[in-house]
C-alpha positions in Angstrom: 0.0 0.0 0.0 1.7 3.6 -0.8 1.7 6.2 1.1 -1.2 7.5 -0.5 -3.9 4.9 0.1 -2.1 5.0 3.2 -2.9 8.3 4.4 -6.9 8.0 2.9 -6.9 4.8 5.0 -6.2 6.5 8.0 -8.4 9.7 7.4 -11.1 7.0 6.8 -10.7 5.6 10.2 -10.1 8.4 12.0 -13.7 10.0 10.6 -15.1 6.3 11.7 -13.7 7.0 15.1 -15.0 10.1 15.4 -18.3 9.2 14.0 -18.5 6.7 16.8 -17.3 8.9 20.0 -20.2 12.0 18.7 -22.7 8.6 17.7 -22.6 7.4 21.8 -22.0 10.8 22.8 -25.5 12.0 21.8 -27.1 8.4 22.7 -25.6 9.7 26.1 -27.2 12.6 26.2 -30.4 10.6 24.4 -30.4 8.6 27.7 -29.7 11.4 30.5 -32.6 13.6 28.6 -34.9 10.3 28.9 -33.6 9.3 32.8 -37.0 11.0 34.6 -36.2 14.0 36.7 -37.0 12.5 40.3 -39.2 14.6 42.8 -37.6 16.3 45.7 -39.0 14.6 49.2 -37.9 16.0 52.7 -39.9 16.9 55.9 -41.6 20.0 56.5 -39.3 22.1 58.5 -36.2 20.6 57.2 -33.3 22.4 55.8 -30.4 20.8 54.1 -26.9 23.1 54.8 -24.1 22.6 52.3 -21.2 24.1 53.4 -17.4 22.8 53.7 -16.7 21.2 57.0 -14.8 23.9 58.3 -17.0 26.4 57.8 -20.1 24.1 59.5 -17.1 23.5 62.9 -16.6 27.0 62.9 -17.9 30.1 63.8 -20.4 30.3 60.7 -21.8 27.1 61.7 -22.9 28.3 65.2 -24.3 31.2 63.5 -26.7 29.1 61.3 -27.5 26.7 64.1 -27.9 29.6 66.9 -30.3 31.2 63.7 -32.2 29.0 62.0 -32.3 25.8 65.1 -33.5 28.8 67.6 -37.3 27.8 69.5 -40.0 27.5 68.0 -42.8 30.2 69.5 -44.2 29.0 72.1 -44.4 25.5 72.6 -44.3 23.7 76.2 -41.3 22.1 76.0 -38.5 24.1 73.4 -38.6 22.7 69.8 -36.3 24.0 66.7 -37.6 26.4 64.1 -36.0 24.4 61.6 -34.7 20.3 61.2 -31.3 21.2 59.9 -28.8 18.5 58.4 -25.4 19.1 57.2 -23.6 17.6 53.7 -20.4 18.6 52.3 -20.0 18.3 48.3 -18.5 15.3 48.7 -21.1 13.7 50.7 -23.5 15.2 48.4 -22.2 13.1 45.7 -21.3 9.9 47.8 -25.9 9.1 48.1 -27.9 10.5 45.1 -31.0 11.2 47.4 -29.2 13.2 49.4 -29.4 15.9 46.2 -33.2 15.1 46.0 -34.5 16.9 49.0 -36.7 19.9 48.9 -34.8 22.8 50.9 -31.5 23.4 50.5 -29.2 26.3 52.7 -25.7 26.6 50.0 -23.3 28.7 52.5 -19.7 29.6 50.7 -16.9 32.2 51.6 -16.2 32.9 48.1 -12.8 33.9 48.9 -11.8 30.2 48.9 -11.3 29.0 45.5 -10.2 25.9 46.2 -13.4 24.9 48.0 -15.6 22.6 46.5 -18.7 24.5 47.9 -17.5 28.0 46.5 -16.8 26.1 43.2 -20.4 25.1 42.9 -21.8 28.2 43.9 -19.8 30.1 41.7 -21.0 27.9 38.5 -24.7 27.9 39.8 -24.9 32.0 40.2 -23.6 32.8 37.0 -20.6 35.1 36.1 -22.6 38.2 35.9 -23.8 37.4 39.8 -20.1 37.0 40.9 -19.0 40.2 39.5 -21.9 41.6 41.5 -21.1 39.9 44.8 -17.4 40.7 44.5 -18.3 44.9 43.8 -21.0 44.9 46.4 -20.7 43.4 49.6 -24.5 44.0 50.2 -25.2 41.1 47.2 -25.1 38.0 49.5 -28.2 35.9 48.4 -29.6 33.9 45.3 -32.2 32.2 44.8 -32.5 28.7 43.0 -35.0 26.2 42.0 -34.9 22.4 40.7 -31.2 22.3 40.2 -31.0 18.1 41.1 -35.0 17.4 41.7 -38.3 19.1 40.7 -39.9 21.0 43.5 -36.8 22.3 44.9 -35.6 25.2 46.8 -32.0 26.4 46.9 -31.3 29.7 48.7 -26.8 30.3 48.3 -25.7 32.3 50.7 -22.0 33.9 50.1 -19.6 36.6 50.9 -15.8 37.3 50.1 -15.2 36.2 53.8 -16.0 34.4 57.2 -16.6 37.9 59.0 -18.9 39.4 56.2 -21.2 35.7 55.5 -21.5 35.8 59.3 -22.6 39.2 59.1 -25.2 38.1 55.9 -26.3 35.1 58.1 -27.5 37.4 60.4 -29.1 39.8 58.6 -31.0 37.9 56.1 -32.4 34.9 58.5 -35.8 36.6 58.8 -36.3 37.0 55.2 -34.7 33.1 54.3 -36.6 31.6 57.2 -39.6 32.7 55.8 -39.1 32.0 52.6 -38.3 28.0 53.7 -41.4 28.7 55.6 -43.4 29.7 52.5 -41.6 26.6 50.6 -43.3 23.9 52.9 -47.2 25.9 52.5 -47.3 23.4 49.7 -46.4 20.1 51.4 -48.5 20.8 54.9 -51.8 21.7 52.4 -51.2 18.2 50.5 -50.7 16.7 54.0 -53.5 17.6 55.6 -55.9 17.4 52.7 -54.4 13.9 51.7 -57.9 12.5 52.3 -59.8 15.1 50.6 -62.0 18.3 52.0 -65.1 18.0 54.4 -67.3 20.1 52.4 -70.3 19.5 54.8 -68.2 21.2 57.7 -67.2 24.0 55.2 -70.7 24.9 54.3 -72.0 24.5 57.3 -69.5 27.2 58.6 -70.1 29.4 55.7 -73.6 29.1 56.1 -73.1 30.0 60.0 -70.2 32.6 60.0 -70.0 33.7 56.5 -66.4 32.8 56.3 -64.4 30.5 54.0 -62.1 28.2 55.5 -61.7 24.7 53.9 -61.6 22.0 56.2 -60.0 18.6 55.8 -61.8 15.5 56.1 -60.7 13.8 59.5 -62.0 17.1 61.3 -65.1 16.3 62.9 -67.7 18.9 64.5 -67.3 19.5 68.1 -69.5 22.2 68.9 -72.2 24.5 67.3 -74.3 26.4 69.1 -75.3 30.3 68.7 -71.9 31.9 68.2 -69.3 28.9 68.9 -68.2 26.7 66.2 -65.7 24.1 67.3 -64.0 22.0 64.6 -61.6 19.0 66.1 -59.1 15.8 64.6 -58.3 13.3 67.1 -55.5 10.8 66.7 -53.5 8.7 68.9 -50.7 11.5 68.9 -52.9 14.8 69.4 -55.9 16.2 69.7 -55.9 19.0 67.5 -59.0 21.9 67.7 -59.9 25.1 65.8 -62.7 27.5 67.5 -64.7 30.1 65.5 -66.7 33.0 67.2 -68.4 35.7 65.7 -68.0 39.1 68.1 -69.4 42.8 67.3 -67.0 45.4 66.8 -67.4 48.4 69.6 -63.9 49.8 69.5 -60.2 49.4 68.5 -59.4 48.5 72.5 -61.1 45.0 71.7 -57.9 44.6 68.9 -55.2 44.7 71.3 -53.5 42.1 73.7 -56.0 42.6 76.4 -59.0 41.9 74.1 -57.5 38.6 72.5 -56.8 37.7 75.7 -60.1 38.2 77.3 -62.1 36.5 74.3 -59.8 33.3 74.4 -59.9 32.9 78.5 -63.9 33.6 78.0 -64.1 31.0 75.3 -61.7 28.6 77.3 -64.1 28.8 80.7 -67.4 28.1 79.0 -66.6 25.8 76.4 -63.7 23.5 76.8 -63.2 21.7 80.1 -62.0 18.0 80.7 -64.0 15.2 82.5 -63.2 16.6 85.6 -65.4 18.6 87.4 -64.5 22.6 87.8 -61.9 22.0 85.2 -61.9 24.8 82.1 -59.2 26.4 79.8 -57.2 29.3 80.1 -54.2 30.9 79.3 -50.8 30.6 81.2 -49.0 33.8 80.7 -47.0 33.4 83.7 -44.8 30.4 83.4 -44.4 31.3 79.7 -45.2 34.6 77.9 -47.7 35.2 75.2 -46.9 36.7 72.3 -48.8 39.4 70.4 -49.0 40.3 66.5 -50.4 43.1 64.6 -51.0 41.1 61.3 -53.2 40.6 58.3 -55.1 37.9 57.4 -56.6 38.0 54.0 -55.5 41.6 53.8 -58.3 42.5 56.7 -56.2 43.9 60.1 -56.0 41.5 62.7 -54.0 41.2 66.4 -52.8 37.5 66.6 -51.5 35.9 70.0 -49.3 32.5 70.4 -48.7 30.7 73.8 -49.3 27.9 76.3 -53.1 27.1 77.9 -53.9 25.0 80.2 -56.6 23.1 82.3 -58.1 24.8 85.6 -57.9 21.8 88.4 -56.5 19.0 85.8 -53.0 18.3 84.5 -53.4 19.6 81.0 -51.6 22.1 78.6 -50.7 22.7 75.2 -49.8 25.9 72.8 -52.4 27.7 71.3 -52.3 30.4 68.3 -55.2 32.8 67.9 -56.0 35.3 65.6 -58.8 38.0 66.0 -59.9 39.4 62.7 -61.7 42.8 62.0 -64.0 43.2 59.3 -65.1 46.5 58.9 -67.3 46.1 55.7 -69.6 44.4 58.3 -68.6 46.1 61.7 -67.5 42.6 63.3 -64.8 40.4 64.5 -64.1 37.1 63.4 -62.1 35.5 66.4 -59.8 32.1 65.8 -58.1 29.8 67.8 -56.3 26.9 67.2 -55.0 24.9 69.9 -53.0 21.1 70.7 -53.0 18.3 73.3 -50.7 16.4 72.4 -49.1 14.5 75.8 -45.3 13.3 75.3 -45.5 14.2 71.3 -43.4 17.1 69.9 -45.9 20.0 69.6 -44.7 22.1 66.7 -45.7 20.8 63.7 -49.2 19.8 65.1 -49.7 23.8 65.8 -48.1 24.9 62.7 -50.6 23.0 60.9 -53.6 24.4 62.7 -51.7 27.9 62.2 -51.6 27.3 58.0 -55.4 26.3 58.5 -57.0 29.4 60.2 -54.6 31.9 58.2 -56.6 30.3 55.0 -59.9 32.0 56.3 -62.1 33.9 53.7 -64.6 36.6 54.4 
């Protein structure tokens, strides 16, 4: 063979070979476009913290834990805002599912370019969003969605050092808690509706308060009489209870702690009791404080309290939220209360349910 032949031999091989590698190159990318994208799973309340280790030994990691694993308001016995868990990059890739959770907390000191975490962050922001961060040290917080599962939420925090993400951490915890907070609406209202909506209880409330407020089906009726409705779901872990009452507005010294107060403690002595005699309901503000809200709820002004009740004579207590709700179109107040007895359970997500329930009301 000359060289000739030789040479279109080879060229013929070559373009073979390279016909080949771009043939299972796009069947590779044919399979990873057909692999389904898996859904992100994960608790309600539960926040995932990527960071390098010693960042999450040091003093960055105390400030996220001291943040975001602070108590929950109010609860009996102190429970965490927030579930938190902590995965480097390299235990991110060691288990897939451990990328397949809902809520994720990316923390990165973007000074370090040698660490894994800043490298990620860095190719997730964008160029444009590094620039930013780098000019202003104000820039500290991105949002992301769906990066490794559908239904995702990513929130990277960053600086160009330990002092200034601490500093960031600090600052921006209200707004990122409540946006985790606002991330799991979604997975308590497909929890408690699992078994559907009892649309008897809703219409019977409509028809007796003229409110909205959807009810799920294992809530039974408790009460209803002139002006009480009481809604309750028992289960071998709680007893869970939501009270309605329908008051006249007189003046603005009803929407204050005082007149939330009063209403509740009135509710608590003629309504709920135990099976002991002389036993009622009432709040404990002395062991434990209540706290009190000026709020909105469905844009109408409201004065909403939080903190522990328990039973007159009888060994009982529980948190409680309430929520009293002007209406001015009809010169009245719409007063809810939520409340748990739950006995050697954790409290908070029983109450944070309830919470998410009444805060759906409708006028």
């Amino acid at each position: 063979m000359n060289k000739t032949k030789q040479f279109i031999f080879f060229i013929h091989r070559l373009s073979l070979f390279m016909a080949l590698l771009l043939l299972s190159a796009c069947n590779e990318e044919m399979r990873e476009s057909l692999r389904p994208v898996p859904t992100a799973f994960g608790r309600v309340n539960g926040i995932a913290i990527i960071a390098d280790k010693a960042l999450w030994e040091g003093p960055v990691g105390d400030s996220l834990r001291n943040y975001y694993s602070s108590a929950y308001l109010i609860l009996p016995q102190p429970e965490p805002l927030f579930d938190l868990s902590h995965y480097t990059i390299e235990q991110l890739n060691e288990e897939t599912t451990r990328r397949e959770l809902r809520n994720y907390l990316i923390v990165a000191n973007l000074e370090d370019s040698s660490s894994p975490t800043t490298q990620m962050v860095l190719q997730d922001i964008g160029s444009e969003k590094a620039r930013r961060a780098k000019e202003d040290p104000s820039y500290s917080t991105v949002i992301g969605k769906d990066k490794w599962a559908q239904g995702q939420l990513l929130i990277y925090q960053f600086a160009h050092s330990e002092d200034a993400l601490y500093a960031n951490i600090r600052k921006s915890f209200p707004a990122v808690a409540k946006r985790f907070n606002k991330a799991d609406e979604d997975k308590i209202d497909a929890s408690l509706f699992q078994g559907g909506e009892n649309k008897r209880l809703t219409e019977q409330l409509r028809s007796k308060m003229d409110v909205q407020l959807r009810i799920p089906s294992d809530f039974f009726l408790a009460l209803d009489n002139d002006d009480i409705f009481w809604i309750r779901k028992e289960s071998s872990k709680a007893s869970s209870s939501i009270i309605l009452k329908k008051l006249k507005y007189t003046s603005q010294a009803q929407l204050t702690r005082e007149g939330i107060k009063a209403v509740t403690d009135s509710i608590g002595r003629y309504y709920v009791s135990s099976q002991i005699p002389k036993t009622y309901q009432k709040i404990n503000d002395v062991d434990l404080p209540m706290f009190v809200d000026i709020t909105t709820v469905n844009g109408k002004y409201a004065v909403a309290a939080r903190g522990i009740w328990e039973m007159e004579n009888d060994f009982m207590g529980g948190p409680f939220v309430s929520y009293l709700v002007h209406n001015p179109e009809k010169s009245e107040l719409i007063f809810l209360e939520g409340f748990v007895y739950a006995p050697g359970e954790d409290k908070r997500n029983f109450i944070q349910n309830l919470e998410y329930l009444i805060s759906q009301v409708r006028f």
